[in-house]
BAPA-282174 format. One record per residue: residue number from 1; x, y, z of N, C-alpha, C in turn. Coordinates in steps of 0.02 Angstrom, whole numbers, plus 32768, in hexadecimal, padded with zeros to 4 digits. Atoms other than C-alpha are relative to their C-alpha. Example, Ala and Ser with C-alpha at 12.3 -4.5 7.8 and 13.67 -1.06 7.14 Angstrom:
<mikes>
@i->1 n_east->802D n_north->7FC5 n_up->8000 ca_east->8267 ca_north->7F1F ca_up->8186 c_east->802D c_north->803C c_up->8000 $
@i->2 n_east->7FD6 n_north->7FC5 n_up->7FFD ca_east->82AC ca_north->7FCB ca_up->8165 c_east->7FD9 c_north->8037 c_up->8025 $
</mikes>
This chain:
<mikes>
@i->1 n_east->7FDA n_north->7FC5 n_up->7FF3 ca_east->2F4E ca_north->8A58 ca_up->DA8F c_east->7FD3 c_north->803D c_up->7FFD $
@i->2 n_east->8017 n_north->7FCA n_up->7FEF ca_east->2F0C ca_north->8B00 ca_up->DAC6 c_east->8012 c_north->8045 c_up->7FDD $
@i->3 n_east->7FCF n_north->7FC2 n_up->8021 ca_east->2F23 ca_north->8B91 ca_up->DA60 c_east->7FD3 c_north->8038 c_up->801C $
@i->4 n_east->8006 n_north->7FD4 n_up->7FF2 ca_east->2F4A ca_north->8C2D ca_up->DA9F c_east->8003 c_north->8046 c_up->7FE2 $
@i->5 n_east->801A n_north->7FD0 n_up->8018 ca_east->2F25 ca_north->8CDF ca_up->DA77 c_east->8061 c_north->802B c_up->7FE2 $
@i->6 n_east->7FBE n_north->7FE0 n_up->7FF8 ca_east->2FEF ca_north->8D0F ca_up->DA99 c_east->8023 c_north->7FDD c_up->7FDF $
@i->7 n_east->7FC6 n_north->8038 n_up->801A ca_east->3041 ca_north->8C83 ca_up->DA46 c_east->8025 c_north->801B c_up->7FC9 $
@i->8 n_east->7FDD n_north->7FDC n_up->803E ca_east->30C5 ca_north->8CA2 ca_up->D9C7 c_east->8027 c_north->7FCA c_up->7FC2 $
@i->9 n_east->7FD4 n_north->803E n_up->8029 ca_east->30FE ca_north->8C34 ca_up->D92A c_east->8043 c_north->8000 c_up->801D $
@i->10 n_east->7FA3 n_north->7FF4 n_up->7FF5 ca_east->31A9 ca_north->8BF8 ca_up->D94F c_east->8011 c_north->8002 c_up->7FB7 $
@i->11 n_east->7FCB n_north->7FC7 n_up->8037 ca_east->3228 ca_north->8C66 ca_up->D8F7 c_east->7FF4 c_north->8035 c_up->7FFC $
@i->12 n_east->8014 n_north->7FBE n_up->800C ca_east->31C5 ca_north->8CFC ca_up->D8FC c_east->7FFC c_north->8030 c_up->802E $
@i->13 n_east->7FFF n_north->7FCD n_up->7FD4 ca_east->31D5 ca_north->8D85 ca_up->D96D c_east->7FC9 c_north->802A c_up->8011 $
@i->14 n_east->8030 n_north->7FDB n_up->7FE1 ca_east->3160 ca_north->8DDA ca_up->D9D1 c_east->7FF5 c_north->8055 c_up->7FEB $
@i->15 n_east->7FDD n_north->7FCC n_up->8024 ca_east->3138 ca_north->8E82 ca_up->D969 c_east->7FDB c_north->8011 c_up->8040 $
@i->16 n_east->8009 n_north->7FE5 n_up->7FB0 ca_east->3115 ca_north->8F17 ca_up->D9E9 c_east->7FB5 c_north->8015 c_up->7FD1 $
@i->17 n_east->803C n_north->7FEE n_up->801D ca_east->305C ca_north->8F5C ca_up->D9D9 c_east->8018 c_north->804C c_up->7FE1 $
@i->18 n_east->7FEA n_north->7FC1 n_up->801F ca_east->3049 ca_north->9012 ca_up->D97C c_east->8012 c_north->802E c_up->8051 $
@i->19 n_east->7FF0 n_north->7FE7 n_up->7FF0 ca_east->3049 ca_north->9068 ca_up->DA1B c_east->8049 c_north->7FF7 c_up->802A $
@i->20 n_east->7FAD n_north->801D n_up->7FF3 ca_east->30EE ca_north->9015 ca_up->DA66 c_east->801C c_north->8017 c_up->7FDA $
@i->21 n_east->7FC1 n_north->7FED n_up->802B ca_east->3153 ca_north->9049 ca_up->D9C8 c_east->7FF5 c_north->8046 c_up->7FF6 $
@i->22 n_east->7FF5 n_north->7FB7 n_up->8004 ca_east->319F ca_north->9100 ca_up->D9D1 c_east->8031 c_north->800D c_up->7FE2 $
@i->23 n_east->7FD0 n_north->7FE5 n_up->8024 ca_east->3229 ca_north->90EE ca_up->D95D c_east->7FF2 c_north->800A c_up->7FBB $
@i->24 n_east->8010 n_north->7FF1 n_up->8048 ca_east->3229 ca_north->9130 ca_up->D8BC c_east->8014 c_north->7FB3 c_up->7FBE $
@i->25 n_east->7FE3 n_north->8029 n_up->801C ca_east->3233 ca_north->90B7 ca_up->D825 c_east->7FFC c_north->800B c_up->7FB5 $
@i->26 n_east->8002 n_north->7FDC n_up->804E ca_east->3268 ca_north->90B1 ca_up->D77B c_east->7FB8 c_north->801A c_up->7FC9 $
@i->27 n_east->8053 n_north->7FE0 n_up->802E ca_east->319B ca_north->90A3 ca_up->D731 c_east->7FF7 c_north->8040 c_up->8029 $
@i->28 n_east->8026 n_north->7FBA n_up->7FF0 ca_east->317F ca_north->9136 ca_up->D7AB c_east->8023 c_north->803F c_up->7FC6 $
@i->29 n_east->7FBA n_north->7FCD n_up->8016 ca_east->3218 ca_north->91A3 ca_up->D758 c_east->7FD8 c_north->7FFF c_up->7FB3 $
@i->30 n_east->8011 n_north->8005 n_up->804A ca_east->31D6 ca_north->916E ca_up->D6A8 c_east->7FC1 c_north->8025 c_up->8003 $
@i->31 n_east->8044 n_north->7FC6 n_up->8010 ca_east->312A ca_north->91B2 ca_up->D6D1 c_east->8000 c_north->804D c_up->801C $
@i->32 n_east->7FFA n_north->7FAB n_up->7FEA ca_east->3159 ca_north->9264 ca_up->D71C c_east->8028 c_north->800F c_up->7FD9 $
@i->33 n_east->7FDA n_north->7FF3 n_up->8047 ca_east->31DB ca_north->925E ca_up->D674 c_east->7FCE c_north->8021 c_up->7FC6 $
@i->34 n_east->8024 n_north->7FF6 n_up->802A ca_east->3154 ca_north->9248 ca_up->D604 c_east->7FC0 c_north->8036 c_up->800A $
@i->35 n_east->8022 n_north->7FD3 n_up->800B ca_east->30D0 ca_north->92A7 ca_up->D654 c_east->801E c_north->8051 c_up->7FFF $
@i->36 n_east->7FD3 n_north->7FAF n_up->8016 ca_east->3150 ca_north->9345 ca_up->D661 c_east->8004 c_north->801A c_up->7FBC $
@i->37 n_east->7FEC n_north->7FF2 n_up->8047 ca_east->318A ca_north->932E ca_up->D5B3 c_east->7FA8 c_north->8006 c_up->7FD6 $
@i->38 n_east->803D n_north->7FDC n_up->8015 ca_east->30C1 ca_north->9336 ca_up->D578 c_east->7FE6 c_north->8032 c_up->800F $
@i->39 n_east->8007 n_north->7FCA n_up->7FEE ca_east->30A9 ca_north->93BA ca_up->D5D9 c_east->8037 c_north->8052 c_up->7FDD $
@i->40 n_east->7FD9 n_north->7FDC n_up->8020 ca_east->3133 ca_north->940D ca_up->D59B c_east->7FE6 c_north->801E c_up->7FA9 $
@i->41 n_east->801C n_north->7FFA n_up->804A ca_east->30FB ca_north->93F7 ca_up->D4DF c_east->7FBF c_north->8033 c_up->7FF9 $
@i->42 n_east->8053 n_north->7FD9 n_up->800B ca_east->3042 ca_north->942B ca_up->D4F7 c_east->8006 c_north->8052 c_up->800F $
@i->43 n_east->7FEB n_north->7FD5 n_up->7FF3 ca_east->3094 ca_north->94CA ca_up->D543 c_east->8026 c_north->8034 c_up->7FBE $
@i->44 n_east->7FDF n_north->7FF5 n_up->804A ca_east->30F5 ca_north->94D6 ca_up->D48F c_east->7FD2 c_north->7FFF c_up->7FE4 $
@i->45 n_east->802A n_north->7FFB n_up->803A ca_east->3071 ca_north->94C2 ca_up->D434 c_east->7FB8 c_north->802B c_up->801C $
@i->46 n_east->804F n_north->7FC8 n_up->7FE9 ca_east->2FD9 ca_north->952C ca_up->D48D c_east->802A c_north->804E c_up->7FFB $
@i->47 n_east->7FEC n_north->7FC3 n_up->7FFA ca_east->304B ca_north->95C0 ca_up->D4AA c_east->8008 c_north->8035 c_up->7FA8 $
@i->48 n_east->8008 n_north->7FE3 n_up->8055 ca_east->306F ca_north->95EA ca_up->D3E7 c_east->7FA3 c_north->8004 c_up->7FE5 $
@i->49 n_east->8052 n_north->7FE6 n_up->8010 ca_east->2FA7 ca_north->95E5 ca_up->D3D7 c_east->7FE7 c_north->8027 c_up->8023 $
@i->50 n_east->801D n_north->7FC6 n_up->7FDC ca_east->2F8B ca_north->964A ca_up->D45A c_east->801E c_north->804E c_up->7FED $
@i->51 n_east->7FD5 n_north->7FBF n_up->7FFC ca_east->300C ca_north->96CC ca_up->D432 c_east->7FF8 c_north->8010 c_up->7FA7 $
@i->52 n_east->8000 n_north->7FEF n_up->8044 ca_east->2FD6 ca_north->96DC ca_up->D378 c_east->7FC4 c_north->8024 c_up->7FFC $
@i->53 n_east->8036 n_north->7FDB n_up->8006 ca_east->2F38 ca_north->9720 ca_up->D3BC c_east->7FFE c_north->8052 c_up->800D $
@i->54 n_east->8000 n_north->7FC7 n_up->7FE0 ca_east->2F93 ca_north->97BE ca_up->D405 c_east->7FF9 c_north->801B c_up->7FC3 $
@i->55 n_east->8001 n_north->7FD9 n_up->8057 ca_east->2F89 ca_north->985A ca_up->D37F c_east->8061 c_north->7FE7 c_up->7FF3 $
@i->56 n_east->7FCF n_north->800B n_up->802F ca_east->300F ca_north->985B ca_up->D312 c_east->8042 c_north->8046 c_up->8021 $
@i->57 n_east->7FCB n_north->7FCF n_up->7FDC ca_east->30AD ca_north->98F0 ca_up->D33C c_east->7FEA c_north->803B c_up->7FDA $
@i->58 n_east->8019 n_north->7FB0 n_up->8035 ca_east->3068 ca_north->9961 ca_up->D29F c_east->7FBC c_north->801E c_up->800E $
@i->59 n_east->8051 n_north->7FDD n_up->7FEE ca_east->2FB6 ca_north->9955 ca_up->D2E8 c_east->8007 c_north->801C c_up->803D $
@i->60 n_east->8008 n_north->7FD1 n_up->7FA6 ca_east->2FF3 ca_north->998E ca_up->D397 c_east->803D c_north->804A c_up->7FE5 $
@i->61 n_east->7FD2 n_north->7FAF n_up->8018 ca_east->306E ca_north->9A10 ca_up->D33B c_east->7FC1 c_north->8038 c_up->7FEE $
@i->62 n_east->8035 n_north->7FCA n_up->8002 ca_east->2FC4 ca_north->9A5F ca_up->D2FF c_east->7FBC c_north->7FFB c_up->8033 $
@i->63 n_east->8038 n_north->7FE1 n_up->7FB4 ca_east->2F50 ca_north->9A5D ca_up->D3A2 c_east->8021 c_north->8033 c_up->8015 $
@i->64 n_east->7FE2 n_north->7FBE n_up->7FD5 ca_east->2FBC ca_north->9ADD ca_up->D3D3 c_east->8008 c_north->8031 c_up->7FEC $
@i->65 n_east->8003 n_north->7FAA n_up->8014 ca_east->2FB2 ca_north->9BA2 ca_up->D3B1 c_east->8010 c_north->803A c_up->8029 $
@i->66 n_east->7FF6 n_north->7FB0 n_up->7FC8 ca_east->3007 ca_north->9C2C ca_up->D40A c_east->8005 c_north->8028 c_up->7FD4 $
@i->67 n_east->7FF8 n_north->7FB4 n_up->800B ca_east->2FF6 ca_north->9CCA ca_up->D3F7 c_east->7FF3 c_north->802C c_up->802E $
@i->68 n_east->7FED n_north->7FD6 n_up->7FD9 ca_east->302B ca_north->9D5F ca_up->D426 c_east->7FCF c_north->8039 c_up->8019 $
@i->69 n_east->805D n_north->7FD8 n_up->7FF6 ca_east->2F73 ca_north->9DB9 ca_up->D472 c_east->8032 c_north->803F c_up->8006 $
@i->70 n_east->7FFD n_north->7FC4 n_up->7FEA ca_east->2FE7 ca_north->9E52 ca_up->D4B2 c_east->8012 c_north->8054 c_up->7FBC $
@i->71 n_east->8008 n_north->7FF2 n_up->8041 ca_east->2FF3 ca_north->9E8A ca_up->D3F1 c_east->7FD0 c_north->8016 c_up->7FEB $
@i->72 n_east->803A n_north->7FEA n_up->8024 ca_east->2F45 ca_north->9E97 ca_up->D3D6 c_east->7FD1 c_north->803B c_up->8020 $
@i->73 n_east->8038 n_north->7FCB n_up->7FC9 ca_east->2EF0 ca_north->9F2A ca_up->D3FC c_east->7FDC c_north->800F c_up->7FFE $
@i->74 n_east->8053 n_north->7FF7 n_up->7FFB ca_east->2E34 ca_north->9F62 ca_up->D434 c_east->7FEC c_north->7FFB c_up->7FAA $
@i->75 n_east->802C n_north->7FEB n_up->801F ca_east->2DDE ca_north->9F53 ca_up->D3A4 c_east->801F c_north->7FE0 c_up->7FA9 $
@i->76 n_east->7FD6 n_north->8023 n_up->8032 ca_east->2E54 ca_north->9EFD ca_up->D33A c_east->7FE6 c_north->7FA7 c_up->7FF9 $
@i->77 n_east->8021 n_north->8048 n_up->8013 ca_east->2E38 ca_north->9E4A ca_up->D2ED c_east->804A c_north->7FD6 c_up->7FCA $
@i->78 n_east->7FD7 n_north->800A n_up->8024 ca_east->2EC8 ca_north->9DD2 ca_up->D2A9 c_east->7FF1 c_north->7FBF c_up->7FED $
@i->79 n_east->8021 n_north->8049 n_up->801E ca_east->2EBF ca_north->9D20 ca_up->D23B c_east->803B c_north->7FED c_up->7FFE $
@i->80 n_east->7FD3 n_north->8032 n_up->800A ca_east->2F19 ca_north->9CA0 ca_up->D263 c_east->7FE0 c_north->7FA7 c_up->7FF4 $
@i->81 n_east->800F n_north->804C n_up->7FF0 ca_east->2F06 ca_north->9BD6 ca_up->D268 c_east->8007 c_north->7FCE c_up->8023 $
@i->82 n_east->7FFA n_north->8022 n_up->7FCA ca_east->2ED3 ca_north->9B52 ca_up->D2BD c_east->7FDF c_north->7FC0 c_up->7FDD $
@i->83 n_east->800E n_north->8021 n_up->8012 ca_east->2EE5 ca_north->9AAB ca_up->D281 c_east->7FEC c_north->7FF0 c_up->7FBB $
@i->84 n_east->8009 n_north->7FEA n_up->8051 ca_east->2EE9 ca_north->9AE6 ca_up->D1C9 c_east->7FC3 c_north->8018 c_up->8003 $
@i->85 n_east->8041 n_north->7FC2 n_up->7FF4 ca_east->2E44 ca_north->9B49 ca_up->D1F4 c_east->8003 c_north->803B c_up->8016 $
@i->86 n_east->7FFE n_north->7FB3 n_up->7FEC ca_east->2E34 ca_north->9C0A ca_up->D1F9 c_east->7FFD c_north->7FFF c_up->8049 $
@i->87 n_east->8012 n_north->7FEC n_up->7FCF ca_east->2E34 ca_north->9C46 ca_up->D29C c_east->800B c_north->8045 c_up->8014 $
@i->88 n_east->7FFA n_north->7F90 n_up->7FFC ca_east->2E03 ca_north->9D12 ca_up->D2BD c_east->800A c_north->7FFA c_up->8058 $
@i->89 n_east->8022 n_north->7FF8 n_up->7FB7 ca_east->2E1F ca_north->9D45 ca_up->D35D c_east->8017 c_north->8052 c_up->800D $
@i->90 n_east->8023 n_north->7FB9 n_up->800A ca_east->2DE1 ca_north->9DFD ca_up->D39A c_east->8013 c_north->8015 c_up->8042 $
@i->91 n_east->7FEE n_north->7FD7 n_up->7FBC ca_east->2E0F ca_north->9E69 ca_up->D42D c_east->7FC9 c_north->8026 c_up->7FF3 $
@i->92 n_east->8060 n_north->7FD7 n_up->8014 ca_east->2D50 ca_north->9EB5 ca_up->D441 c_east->800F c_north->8048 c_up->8019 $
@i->93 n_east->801D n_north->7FA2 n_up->7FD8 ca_east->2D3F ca_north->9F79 ca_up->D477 c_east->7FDC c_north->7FFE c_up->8035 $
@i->94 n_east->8031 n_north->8007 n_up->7FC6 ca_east->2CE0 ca_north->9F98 ca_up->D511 c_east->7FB5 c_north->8029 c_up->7FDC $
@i->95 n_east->8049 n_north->7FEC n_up->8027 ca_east->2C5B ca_north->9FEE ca_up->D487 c_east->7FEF c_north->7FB3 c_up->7FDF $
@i->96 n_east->800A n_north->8029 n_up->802C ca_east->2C69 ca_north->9F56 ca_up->D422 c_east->7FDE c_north->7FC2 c_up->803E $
@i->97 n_east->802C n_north->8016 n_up->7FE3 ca_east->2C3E ca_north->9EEC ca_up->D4BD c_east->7FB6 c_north->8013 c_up->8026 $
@i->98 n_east->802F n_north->7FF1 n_up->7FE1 ca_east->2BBA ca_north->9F5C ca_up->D4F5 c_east->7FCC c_north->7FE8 c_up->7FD3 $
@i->99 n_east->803D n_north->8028 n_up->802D ca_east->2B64 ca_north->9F3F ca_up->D45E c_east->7FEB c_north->7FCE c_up->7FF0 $
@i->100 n_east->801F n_north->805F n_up->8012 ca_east->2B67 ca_north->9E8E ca_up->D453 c_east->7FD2 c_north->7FF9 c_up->803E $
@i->101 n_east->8030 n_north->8019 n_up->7FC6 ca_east->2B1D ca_north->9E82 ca_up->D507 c_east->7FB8 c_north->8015 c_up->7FF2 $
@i->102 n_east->8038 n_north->7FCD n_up->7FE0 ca_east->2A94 ca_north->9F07 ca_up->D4E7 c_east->7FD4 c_north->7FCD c_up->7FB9 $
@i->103 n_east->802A n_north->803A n_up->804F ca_east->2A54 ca_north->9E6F ca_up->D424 c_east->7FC8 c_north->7FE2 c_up->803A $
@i->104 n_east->8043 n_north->8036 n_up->7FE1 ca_east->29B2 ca_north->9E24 ca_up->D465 c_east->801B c_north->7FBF c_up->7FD8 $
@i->105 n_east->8000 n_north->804A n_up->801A ca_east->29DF ca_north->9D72 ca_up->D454 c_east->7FCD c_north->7FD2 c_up->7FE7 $
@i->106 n_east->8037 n_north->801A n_up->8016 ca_east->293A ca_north->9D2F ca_up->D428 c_east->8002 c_north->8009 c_up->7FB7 $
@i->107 n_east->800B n_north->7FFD n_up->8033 ca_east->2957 ca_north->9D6F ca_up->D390 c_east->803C c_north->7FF9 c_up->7FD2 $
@i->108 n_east->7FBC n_north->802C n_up->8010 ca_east->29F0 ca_north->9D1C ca_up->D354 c_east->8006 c_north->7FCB c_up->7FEA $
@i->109 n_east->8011 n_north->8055 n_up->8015 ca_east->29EE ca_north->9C72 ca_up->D2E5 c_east->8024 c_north->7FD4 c_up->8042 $
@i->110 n_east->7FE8 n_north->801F n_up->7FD7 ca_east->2A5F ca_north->9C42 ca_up->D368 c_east->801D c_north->8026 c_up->803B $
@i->111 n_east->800E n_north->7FBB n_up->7FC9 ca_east->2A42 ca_north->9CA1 ca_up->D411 c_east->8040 c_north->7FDB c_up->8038 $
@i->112 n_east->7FC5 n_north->800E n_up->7FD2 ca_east->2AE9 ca_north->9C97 ca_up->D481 c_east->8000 c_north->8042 c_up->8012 $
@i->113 n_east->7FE0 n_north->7FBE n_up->7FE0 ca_east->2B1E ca_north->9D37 ca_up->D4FA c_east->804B c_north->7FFD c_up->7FF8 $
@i->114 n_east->7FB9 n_north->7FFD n_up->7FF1 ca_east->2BC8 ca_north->9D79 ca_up->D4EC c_east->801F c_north->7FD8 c_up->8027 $
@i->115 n_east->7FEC n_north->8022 n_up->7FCD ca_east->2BEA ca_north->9D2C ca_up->D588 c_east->7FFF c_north->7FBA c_up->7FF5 $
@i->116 n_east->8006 n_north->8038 n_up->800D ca_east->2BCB ca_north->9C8F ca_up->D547 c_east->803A c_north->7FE8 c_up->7FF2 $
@i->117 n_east->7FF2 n_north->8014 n_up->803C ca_east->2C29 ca_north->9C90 ca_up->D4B2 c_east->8053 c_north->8010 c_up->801B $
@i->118 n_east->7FC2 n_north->7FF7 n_up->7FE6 ca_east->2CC8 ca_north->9CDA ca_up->D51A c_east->7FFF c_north->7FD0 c_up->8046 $
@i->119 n_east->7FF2 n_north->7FFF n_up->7FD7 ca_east->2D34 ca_north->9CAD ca_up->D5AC c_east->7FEF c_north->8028 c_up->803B $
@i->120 n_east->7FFB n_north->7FCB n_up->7FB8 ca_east->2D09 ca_north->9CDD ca_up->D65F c_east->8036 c_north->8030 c_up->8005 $
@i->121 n_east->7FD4 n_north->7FBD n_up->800B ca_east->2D6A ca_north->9D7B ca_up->D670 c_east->8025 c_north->8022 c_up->7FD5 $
@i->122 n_east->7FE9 n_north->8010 n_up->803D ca_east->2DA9 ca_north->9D75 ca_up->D5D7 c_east->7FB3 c_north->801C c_up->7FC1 $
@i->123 n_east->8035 n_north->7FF5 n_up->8020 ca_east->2D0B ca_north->9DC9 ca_up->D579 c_east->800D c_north->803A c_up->7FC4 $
@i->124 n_east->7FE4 n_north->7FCE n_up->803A ca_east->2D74 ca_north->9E4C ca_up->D506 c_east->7FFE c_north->7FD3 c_up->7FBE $
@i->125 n_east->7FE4 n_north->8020 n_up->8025 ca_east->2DC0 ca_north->9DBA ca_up->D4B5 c_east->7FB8 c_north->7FD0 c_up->7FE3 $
@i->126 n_east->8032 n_north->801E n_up->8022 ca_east->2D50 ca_north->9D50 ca_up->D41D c_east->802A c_north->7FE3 c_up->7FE8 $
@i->127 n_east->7FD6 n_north->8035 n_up->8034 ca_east->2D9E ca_north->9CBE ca_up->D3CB c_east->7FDB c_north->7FD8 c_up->7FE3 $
@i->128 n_east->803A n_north->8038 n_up->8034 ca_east->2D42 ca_north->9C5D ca_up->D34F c_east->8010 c_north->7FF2 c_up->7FCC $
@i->129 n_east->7FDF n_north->803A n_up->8052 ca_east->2D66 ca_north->9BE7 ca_up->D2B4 c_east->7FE4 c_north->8038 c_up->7FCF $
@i->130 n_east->800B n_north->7FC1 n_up->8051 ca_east->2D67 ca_north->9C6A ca_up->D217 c_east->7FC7 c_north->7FD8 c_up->7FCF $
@i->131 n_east->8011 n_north->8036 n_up->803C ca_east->2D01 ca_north->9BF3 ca_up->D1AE c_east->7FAC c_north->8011 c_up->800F $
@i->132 n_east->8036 n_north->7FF0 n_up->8017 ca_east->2C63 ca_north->9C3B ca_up->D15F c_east->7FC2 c_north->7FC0 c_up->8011 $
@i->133 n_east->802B n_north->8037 n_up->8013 ca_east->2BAD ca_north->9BCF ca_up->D189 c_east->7FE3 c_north->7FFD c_up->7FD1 $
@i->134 n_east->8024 n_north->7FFE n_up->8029 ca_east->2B72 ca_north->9BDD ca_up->D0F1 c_east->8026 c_north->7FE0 c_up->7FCD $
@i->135 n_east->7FDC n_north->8024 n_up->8049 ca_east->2BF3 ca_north->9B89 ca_up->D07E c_east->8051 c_north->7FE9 c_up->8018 $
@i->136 n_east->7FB0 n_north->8016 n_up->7FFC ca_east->2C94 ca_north->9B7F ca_up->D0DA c_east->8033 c_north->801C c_up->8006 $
@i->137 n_east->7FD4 n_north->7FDB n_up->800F ca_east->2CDF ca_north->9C04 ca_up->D0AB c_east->8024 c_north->802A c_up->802E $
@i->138 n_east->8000 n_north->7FDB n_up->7FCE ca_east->2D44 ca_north->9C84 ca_up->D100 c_east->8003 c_north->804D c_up->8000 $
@i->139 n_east->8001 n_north->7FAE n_up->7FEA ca_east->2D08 ca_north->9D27 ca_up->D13B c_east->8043 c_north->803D c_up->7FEF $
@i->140 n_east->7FC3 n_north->7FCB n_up->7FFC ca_east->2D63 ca_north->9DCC ca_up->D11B c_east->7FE0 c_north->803A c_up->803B $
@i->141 n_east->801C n_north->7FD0 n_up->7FBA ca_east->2D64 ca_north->9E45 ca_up->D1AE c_east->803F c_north->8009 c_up->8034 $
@i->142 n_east->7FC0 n_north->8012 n_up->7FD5 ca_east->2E06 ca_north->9DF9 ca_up->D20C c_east->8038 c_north->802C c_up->7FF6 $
@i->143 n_east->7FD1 n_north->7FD8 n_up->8007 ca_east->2E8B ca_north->9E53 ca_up->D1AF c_east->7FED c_north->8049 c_up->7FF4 $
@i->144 n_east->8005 n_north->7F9B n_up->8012 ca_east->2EAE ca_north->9F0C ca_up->D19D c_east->7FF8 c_north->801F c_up->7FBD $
@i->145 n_east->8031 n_north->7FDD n_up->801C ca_east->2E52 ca_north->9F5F ca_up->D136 c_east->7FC8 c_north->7FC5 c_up->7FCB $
@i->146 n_east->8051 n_north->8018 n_up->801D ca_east->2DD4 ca_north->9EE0 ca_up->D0F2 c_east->7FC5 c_north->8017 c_up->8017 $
@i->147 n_east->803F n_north->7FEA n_up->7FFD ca_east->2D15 ca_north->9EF6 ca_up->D0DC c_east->7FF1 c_north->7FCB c_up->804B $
@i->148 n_east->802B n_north->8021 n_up->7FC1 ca_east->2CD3 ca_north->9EDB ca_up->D18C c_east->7FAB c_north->7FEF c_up->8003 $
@i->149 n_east->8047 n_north->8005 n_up->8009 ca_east->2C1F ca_north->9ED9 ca_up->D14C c_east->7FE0 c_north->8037 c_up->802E $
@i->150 n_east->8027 n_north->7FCB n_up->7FE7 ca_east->2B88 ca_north->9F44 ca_up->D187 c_east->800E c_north->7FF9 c_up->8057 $
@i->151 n_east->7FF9 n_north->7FFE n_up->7FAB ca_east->2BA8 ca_north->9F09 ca_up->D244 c_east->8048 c_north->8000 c_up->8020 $
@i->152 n_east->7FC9 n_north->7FFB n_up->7FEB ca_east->2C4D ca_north->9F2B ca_up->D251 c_east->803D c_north->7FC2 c_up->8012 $
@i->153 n_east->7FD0 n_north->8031 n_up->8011 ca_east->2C95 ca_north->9E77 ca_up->D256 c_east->800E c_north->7FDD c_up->7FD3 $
@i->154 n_east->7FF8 n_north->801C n_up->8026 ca_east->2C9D ca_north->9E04 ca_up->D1EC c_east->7FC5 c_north->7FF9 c_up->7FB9 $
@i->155 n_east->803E n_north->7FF9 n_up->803C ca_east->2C56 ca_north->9DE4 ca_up->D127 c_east->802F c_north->7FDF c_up->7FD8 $
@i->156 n_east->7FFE n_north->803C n_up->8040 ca_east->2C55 ca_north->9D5C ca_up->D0AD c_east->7FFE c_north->8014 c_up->7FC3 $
@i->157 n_east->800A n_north->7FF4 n_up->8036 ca_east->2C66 ca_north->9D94 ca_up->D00C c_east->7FDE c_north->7FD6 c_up->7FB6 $
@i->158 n_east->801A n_north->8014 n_up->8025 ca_east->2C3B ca_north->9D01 ca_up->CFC3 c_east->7FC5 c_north->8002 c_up->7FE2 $
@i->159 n_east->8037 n_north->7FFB n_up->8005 ca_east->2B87 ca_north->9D15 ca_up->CFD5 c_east->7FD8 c_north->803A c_up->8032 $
@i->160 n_east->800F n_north->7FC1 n_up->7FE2 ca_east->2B73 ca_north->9DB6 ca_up->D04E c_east->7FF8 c_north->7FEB c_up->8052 $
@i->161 n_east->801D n_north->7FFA n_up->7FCD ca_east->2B64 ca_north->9D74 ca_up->D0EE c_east->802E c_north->802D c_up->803D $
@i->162 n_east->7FD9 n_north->7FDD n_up->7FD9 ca_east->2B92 ca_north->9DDE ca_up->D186 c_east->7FEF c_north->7FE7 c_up->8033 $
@i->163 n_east->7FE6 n_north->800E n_up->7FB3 ca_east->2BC9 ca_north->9DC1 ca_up->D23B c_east->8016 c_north->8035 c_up->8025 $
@i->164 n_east->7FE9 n_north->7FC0 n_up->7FD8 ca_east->2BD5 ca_north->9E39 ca_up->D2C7 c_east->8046 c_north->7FFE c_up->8034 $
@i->165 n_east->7FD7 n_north->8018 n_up->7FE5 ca_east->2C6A ca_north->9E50 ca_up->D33A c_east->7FF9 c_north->7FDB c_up->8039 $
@i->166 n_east->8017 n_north->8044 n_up->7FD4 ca_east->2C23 ca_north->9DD0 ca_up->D3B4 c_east->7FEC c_north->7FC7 c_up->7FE3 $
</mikes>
């Protein structure tokens, strides 16, 4: 007897090849079940690690600081905070910026131009963290009538240091 390539046990039915069969069947259903439902999970469980990395609601309550600039006027200086850190900020004079432009920067521990240190068009206005380099501390100069020191802005009492209004 000759055996052939097509032959089929008797009793058994001829299955179809993979590309012949286009109907769905229960193992297919079970595996687009299960891979949904893992997909699903890993989705549950990555999202709570990802979303624990955003800030917190009290750390984005203090990134934020308005105030009211149309209050402050030439030549004036007020202290507020930012982020539980002093923050002065100065409405300059057009004397007070002349003189900062006219400082030879070379001779400055740390040589920046006005223009630097401000906003493009915005060069009246000075905002800078209140907080002394020398220890931490914070400057008096901001409120009304403190010692502005020999240069007219700011001064540390702790240990004398002074800061000009730039």
């Amino acid at each position: 007897m000759a055996i052939v390539d097509d032959m089929v046990p008797p009793g058994d039915a001829p299955r179809p090849s993979l590309e012949e069969s286009h109907d769905p069947r229960r193992r297919d259903f079970i595996n687009i079940a299960a891979v949904s439902f893992a997909g699903v999970g890993a989705v549950a469980i990555v999202l709570p690690l990802v979303n624990q990395m955003n800030p917190s609601a009290d750390v984005l309550a203090q990134a934020t600081t308005e105030i009211d600039l149309s209050k402050i006027l030439p030549g004036q200086a007020i202290k507020t905070s930012f982020r539980k850190q002093p923050l002065f900020v100065r409405n300059l004079t057009p004397k007070e910026i002349q003189e900062a432009d006219a400082v030879d920067i070379s001779t400055l521990r740390d040589p920046q131009t006005l223009e630097q240190r401000t906003k493009a068009g915005k060069k009246n206005w000075l905002i800078t963290l209140g907080v002394c380099t020398h220890l931490g501390c914070v400057p008096l100069g901001a409120g009304e009538g403190e010692n502005k020191g020999p240069f007219g802005g700011y001064f540390c009492p702790c240990h004398g240091s002074a800061y000009d209004t730039a």
